[in-house]
TORKOL-4160 file (C-alpha; in steps of 0.2 Angstrom, whole numbers, padded with zeros to 4 digits, m for minus):
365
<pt num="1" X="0303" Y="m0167" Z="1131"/>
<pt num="2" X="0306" Y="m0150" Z="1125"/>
<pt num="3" X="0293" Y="m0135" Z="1125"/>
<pt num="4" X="0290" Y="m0117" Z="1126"/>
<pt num="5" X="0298" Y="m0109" Z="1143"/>
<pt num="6" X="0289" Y="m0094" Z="1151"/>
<pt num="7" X="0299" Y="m0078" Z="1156"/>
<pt num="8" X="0310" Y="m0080" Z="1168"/>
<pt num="9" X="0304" Y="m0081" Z="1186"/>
<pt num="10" X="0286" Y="m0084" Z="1181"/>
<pt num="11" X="0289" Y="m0104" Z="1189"/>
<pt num="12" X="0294" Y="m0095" Z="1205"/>
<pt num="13" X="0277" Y="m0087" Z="1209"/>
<pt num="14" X="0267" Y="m0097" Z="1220"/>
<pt num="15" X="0249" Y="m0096" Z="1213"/>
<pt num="16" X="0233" Y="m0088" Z="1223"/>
<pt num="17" X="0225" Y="m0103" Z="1233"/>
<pt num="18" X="0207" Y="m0097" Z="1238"/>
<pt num="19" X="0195" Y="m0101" Z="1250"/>
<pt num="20" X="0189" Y="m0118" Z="1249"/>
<pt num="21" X="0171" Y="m0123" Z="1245"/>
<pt num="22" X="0169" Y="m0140" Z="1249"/>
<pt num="23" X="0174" Y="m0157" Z="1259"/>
<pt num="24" X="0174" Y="m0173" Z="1253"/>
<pt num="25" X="0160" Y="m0184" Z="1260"/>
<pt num="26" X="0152" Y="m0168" Z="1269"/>
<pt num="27" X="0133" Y="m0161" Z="1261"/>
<pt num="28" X="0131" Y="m0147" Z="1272"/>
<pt num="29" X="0148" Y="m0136" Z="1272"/>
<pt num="30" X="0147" Y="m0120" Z="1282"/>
<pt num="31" X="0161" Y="m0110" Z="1271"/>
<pt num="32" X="0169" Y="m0097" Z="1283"/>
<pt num="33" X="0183" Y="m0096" Z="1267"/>
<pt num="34" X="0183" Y="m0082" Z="1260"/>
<pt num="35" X="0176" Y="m0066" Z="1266"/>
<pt num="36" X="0160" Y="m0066" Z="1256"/>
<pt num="37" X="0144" Y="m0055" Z="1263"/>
<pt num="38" X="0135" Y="m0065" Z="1278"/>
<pt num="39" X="0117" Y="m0062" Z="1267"/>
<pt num="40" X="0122" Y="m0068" Z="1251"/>
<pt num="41" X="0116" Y="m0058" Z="1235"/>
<pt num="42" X="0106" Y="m0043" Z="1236"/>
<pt num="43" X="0088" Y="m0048" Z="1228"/>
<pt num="44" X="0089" Y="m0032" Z="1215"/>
<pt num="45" X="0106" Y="m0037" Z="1209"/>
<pt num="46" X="0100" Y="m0057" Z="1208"/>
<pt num="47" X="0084" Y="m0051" Z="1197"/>
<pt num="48" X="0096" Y="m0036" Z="1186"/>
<pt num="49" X="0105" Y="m0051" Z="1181"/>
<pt num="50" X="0093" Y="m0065" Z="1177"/>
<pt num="51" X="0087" Y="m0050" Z="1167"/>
<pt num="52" X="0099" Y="m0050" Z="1154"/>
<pt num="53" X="0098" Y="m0069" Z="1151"/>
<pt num="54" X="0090" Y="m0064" Z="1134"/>
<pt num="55" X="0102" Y="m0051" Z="1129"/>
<pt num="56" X="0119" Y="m0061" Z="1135"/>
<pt num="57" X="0124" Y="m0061" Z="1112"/>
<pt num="58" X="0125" Y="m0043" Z="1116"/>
<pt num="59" X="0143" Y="m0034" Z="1121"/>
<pt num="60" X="0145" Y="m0026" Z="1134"/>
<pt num="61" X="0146" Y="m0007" Z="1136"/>
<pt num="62" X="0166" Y="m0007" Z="1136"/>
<pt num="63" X="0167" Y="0009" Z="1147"/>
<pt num="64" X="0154" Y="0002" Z="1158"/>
<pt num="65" X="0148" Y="0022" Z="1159"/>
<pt num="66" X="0131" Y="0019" Z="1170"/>
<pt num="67" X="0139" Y="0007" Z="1181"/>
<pt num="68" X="0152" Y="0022" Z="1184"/>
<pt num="69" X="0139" Y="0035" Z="1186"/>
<pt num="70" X="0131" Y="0024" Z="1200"/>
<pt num="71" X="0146" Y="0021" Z="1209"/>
<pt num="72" X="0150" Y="0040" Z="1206"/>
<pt num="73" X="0132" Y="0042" Z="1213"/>
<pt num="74" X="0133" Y="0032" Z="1227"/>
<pt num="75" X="0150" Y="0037" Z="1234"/>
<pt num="76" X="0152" Y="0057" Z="1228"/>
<pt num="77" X="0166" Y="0055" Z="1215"/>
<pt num="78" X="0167" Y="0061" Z="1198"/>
<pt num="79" X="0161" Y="0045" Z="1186"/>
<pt num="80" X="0177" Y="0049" Z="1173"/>
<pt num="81" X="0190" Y="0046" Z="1186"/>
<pt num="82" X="0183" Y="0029" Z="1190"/>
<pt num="83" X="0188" Y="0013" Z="1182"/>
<pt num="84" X="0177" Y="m0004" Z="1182"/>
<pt num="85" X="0186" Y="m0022" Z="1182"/>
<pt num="86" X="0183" Y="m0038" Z="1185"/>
<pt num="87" X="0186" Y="m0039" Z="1201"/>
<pt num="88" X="0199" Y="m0028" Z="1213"/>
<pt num="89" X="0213" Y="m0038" Z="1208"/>
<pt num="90" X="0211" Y="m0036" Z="1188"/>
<pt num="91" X="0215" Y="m0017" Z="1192"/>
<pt num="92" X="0229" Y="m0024" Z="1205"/>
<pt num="93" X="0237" Y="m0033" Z="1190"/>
<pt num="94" X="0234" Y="m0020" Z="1178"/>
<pt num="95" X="0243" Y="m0006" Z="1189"/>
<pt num="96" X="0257" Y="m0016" Z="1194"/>
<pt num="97" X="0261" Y="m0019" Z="1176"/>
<pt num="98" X="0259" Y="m0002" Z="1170"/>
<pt num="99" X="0269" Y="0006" Z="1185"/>
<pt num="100" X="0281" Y="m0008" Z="1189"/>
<pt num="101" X="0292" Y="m0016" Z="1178"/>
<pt num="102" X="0309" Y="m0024" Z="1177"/>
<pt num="103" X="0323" Y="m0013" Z="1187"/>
<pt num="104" X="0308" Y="m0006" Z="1198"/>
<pt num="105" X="0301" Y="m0010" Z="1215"/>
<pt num="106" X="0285" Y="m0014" Z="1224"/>
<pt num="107" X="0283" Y="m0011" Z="1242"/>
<pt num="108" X="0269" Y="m0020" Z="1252"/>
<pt num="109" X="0267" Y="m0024" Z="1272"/>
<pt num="110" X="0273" Y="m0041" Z="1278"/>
<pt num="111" X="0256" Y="m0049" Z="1278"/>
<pt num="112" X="0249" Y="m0040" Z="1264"/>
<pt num="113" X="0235" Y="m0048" Z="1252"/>
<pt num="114" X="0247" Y="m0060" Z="1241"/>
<pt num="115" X="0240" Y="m0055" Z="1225"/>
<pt num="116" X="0252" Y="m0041" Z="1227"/>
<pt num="117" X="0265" Y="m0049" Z="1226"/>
<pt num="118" X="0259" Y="m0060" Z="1213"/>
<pt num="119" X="0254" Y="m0047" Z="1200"/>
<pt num="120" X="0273" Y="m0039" Z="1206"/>
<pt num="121" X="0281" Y="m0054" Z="1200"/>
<pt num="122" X="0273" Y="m0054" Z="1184"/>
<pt num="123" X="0277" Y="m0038" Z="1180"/>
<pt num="124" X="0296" Y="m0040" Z="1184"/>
<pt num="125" X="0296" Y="m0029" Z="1198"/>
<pt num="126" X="0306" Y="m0034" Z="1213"/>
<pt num="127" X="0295" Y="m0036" Z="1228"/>
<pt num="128" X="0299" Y="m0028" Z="1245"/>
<pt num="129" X="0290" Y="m0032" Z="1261"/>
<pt num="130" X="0290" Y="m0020" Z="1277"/>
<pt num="131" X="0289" Y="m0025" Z="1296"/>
<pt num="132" X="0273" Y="m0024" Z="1303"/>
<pt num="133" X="0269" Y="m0019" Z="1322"/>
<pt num="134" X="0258" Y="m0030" Z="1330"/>
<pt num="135" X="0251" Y="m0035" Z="1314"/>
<pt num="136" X="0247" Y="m0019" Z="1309"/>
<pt num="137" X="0255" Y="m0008" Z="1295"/>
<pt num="138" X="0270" Y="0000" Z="1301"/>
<pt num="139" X="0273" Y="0017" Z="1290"/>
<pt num="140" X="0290" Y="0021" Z="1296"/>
<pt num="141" X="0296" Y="0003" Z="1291"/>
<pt num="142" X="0287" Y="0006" Z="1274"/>
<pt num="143" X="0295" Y="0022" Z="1271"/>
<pt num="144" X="0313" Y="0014" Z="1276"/>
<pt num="145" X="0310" Y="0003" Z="1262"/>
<pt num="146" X="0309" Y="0015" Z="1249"/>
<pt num="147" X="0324" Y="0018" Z="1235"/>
<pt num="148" X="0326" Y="0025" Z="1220"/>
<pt num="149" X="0320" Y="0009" Z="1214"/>
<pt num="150" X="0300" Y="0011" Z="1221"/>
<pt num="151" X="0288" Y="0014" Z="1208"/>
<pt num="152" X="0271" Y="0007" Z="1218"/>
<pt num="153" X="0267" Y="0004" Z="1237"/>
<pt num="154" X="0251" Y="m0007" Z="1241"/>
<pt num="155" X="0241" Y="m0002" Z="1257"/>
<pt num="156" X="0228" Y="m0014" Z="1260"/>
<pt num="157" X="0218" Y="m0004" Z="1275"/>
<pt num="158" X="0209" Y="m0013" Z="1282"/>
<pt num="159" X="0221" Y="m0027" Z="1279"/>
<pt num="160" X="0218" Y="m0044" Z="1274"/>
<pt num="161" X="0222" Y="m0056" Z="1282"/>
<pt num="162" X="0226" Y="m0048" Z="1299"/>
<pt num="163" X="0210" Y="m0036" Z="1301"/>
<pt num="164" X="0221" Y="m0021" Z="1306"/>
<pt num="165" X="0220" Y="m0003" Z="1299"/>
<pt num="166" X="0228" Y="0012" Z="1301"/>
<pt num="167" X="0219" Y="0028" Z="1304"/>
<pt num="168" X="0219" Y="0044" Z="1291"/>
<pt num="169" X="0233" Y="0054" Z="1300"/>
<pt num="170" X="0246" Y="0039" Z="1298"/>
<pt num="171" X="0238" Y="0037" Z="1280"/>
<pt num="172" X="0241" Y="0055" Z="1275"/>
<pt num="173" X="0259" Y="0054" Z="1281"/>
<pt num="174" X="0264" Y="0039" Z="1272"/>
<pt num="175" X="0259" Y="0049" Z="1257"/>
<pt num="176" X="0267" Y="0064" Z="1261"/>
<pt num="177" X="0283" Y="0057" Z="1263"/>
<pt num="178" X="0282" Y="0046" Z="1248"/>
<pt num="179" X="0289" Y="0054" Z="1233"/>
<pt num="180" X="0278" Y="0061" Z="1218"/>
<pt num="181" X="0282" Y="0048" Z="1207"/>
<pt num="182" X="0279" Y="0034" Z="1219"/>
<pt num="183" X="0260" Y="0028" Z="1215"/>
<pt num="184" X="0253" Y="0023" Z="1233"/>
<pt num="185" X="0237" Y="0011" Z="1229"/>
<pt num="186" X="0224" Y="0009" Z="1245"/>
<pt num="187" X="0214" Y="m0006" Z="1242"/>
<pt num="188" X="0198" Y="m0001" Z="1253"/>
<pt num="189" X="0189" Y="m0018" Z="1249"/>
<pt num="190" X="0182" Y="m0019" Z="1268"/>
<pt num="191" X="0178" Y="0000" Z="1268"/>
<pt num="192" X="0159" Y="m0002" Z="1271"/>
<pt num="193" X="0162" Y="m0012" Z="1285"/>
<pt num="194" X="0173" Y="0000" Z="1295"/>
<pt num="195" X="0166" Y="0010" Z="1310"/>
<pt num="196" X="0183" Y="0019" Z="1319"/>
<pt num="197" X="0178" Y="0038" Z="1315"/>
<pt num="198" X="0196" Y="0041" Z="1311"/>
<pt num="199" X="0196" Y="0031" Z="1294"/>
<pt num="200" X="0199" Y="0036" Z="1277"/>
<pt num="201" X="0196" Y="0023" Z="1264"/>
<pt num="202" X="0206" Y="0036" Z="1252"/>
<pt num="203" X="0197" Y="0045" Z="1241"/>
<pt num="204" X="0203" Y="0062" Z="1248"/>
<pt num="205" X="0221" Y="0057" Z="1244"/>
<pt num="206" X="0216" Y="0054" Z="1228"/>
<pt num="207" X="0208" Y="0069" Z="1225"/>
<pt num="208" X="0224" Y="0079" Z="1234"/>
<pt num="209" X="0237" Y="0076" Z="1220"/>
<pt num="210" X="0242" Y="0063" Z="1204"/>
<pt num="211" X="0249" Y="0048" Z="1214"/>
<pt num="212" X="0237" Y="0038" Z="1225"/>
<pt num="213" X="0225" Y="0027" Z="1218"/>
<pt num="214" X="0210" Y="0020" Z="1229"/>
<pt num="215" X="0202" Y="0002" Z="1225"/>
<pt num="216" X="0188" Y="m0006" Z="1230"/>
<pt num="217" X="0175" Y="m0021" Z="1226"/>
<pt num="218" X="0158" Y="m0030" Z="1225"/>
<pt num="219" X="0165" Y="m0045" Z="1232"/>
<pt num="220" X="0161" Y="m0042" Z="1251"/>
<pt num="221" X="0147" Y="m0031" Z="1258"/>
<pt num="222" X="0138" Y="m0030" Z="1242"/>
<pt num="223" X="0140" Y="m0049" Z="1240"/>
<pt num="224" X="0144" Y="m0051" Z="1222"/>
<pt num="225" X="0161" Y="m0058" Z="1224"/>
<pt num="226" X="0155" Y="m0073" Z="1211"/>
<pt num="227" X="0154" Y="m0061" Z="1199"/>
<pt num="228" X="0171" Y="m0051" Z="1199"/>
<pt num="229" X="0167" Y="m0034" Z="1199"/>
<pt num="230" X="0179" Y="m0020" Z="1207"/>
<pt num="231" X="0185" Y="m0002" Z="1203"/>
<pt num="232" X="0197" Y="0011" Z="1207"/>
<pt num="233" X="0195" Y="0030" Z="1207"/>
<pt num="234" X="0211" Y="0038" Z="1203"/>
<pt num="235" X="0218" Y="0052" Z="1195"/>
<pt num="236" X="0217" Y="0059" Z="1179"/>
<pt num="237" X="0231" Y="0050" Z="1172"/>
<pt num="238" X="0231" Y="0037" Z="1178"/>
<pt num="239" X="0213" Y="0032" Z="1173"/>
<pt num="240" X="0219" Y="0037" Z="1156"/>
<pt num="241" X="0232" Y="0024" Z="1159"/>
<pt num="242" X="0222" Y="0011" Z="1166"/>
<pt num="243" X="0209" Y="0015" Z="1151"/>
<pt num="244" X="0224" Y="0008" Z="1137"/>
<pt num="245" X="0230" Y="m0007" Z="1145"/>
<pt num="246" X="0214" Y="m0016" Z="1154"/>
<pt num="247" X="0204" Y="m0029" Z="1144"/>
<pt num="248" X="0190" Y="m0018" Z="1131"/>
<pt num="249" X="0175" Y="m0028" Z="1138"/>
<pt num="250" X="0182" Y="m0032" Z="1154"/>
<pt num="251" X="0165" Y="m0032" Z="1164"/>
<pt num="252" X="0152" Y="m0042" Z="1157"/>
<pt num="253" X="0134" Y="m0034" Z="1155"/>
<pt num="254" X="0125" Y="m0044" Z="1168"/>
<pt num="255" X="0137" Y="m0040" Z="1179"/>
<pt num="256" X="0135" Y="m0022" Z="1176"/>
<pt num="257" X="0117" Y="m0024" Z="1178"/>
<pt num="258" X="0119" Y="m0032" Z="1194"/>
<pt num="259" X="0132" Y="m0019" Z="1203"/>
<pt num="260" X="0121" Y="m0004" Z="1199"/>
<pt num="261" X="0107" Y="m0013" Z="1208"/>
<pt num="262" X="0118" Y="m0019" Z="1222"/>
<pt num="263" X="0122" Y="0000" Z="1225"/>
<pt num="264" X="0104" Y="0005" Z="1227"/>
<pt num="265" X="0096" Y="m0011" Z="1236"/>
<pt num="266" X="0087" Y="m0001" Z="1252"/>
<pt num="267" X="0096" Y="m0004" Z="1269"/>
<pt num="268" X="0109" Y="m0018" Z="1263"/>
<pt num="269" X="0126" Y="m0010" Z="1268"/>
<pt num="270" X="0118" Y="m0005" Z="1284"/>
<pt num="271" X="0110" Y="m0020" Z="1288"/>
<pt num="272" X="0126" Y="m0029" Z="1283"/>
<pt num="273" X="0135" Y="m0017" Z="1294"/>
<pt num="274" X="0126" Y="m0018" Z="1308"/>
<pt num="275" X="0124" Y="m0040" Z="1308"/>
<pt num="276" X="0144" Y="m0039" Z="1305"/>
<pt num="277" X="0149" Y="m0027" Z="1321"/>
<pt num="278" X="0137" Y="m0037" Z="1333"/>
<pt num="279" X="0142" Y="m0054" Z="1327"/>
<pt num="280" X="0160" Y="m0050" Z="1327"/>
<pt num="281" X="0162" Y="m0044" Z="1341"/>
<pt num="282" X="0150" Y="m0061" Z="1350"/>
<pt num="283" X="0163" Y="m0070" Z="1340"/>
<pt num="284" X="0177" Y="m0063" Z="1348"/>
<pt num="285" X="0171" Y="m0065" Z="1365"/>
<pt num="286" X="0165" Y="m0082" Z="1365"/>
<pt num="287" X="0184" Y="m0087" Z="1357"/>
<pt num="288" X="0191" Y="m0076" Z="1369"/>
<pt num="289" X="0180" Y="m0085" Z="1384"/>
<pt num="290" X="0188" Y="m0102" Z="1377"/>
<pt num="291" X="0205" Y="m0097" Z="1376"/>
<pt num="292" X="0210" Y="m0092" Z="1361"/>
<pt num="293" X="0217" Y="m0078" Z="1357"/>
<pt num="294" X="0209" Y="m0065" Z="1344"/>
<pt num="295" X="0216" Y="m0051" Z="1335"/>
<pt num="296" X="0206" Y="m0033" Z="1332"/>
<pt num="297" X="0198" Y="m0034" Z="1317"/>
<pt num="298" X="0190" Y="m0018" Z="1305"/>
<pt num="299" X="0182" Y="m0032" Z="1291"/>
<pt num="300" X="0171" Y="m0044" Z="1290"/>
<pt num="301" X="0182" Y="m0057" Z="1298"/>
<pt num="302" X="0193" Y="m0061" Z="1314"/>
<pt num="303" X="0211" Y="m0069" Z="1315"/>
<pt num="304" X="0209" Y="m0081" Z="1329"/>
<pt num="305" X="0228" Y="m0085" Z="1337"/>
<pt num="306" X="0231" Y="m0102" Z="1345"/>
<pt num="307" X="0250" Y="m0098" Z="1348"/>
<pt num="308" X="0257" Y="m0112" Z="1339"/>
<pt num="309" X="0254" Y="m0120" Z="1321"/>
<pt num="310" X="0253" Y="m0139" Z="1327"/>
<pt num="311" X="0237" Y="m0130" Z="1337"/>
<pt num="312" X="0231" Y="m0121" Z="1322"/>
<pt num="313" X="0231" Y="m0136" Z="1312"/>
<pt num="314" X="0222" Y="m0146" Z="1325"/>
<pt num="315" X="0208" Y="m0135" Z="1326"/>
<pt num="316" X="0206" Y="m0133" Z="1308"/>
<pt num="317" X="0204" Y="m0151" Z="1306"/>
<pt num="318" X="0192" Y="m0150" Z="1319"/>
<pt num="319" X="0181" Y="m0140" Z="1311"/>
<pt num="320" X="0183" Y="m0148" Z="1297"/>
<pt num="321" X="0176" Y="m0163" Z="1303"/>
<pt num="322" X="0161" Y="m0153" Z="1310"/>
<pt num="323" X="0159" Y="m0150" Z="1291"/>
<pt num="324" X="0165" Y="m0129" Z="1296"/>
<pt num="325" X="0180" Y="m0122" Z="1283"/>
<pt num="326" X="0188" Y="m0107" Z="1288"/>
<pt num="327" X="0206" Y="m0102" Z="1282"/>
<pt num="328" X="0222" Y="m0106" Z="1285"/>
<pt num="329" X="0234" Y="m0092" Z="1282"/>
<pt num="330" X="0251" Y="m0101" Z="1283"/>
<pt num="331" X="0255" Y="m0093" Z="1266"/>
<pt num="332" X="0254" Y="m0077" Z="1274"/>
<pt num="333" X="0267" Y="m0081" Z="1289"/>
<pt num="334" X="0255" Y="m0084" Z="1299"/>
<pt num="335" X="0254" Y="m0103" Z="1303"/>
<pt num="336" X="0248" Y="m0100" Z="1320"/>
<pt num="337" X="0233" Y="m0094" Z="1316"/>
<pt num="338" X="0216" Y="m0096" Z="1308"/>
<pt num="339" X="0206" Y="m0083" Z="1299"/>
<pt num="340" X="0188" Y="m0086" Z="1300"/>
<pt num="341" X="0174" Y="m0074" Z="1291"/>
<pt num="342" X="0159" Y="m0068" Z="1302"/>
<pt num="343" X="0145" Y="m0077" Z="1292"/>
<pt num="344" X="0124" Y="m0077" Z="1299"/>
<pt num="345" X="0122" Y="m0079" Z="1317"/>
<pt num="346" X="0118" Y="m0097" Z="1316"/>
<pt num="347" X="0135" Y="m0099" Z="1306"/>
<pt num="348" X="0146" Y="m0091" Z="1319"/>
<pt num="349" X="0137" Y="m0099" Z="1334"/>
<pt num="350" X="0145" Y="m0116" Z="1325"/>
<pt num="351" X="0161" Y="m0111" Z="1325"/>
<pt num="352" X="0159" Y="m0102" Z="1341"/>
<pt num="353" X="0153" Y="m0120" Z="1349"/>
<pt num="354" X="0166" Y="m0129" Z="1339"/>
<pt num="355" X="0181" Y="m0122" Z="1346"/>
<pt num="356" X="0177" Y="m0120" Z="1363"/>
<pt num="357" X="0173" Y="m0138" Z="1361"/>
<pt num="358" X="0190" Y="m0142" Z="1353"/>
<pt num="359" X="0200" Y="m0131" Z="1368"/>
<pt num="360" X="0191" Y="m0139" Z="1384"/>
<pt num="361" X="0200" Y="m0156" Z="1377"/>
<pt num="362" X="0212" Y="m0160" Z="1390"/>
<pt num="363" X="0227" Y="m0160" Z="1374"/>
<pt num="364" X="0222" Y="m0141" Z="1373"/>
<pt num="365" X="0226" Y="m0136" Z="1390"/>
């Protein structure tokens, strides 16, 4: 039966599979899926949304101008080189298409965040991957990528799903060597939880010349991530740029409402900070203590390493039969391992008890 057929390629892509939320037959699911905040939503930005229940016939301010004064606030950046979407990845799209294109390329690392690659694709760009070293962004290998094809590399730092960063030297001369009309985008989403005093999350590249662009998003620490709100700060032009090709309202009003008081909620990010570096690094230890092996991790999150996919598997159905979801990251060549969020304590002393109890089997050893 005949119908309309999509642009070519488009069959190719392998659609975004997120975390999952639930198990059949299982009431209480501890969901280590997806990242999110270990403390849920910040009580200010909860009641700043329930607020505008009476006005939700109203549109939206399309320039979302008080939502960009407080993130301007907040961080000490100009408000009119900032751009609000829904969600990081609406921006990621939006710049892949407007810099990328057929006859272009994209560069990103080898286990990159995969909507890179997807909003690529869509664009008609041609999508290069470079090495990493010990699963961390390699810039050497990145730069050897580059032709006279590149248009946009992607820098996830920290990187999901492998944790890693790379510090502000390496950062600044992977944008020095890059050429001027090469757009690097550092997607910061785990800035906040970063504590290595040689990190730059990449607002001062931004603000050095008219080529990098910085994004970043309410989906982790600030624990809005089921309302899709992120933003970018970038140049001049490219703000201009970004302005005539995203969506006119493309960040509801509640949600507006609700980022501005998730900036100003007293002591979250440190709290969240805090609960994160002591439970990760517990975590680690107690995987560690049973055997398995753990990478470093900057975010909110560890990549647990049981050597072997047929292992990997076998644990993730464990826990899944203790009712626990964390996430399988075989789509990002990674079958051997498991990434696993860092929720509350309680939530990571599950996990923690889980696999040790799935390693002392006498198959494990």
């Amino acid at each position: 039966m005949n119908g309309p057929a999509p642009r070519a390629g488009m069959l190719e892509i392998a659609p975004y599979k997120p975390g999952e939320a639930q198990l059949p037959g299982v009431n209480r699911v501890v969901k280590l899926s997806s990242n999110e905040g270990a403390f849920g939503t910040p009580p200010a930005a909860a009641a700043a949304h329930a607020r505008l229940a009476g006005e939700l016939h109203r549109y939206p301010d399309g320039t979302a101008a008080a939502l960009r004064r407080a993130i301007g606030a907040r961080f000490g950046l100009d408000p009119e080189r900032i751009v609000c979407g829904a969600g990081s990845d609406d921006l990621i799209y939006l710049l892949a298409s407007a810099y990328g294109g057929p006859g272009t390329e994209l560069i990103m690392t080898e286990h990159g965040f995969s909507i890179y690659e997807i909003a690529g694709r869509i664009a008609g760009s041609s999508v290069r991957k470079a090495r990493e070293r010990a699963l961390t962004t390699d810039v050497d290998a990145i730069l050897a990528l580059v032709s006279p094809a590149t248009r946009i590399v992607f820098l996830a730092n920290p990187n999901n799903p492998t944790g890693s960063m790379i510090g502000r030297e390496e950062l600044w001369r992977l944008r020095r060597r890059l050429a001027p009309e090469v757009v690097l985008v550092i997607d910061a989403a785990y800035a906040e939880y970063v504590a290595r005093a040689d990190y730059e999350a990449g607002a001062a590249l931004v603000d050095a010349g008219a080529n990098t662009v910085m994004t970043r998003t309410f989906s982790k620490i600030f624990g809005l991530g089921g309302m899709r709100l992120g933003w970018a700060y970038a140049p001049e032009a490219i703000v201009d740029v970004l302005n005539r090709v995203r969506a006119p309202f493309n960040v509801n009003a509640a949600v507006q409402e609700a980022g501005i008081a998730a900036l100003a909620e007293p002591g979250w990010v440190e709290k969240s900070r805090a609960h994160n570096e002591r439970a990760r690094a517990r975590l680690a230890a107690a995987l560690t203590a049973a055997g398995i092996g753990v990478w470093p991790s900057e975010g909110n999150f560890l990549l647990a390493d049981f050597a072997t996919p047929e292992r990997a598997r076998a644990a993730d159905g464990f826990l899944r039969g203790r009712g626990i979801i964390v996430r399988a990251v075989g789509g990002y060549g990674l079958p051997q391992a498991l990434r696993i969020t860092i929720g509350r304590d309680e939530e990571c002393a599950l996990v923690a008890e889980a696999l040790a109890a799935f390693m002392a089997e006498p198959a494990r050893g």
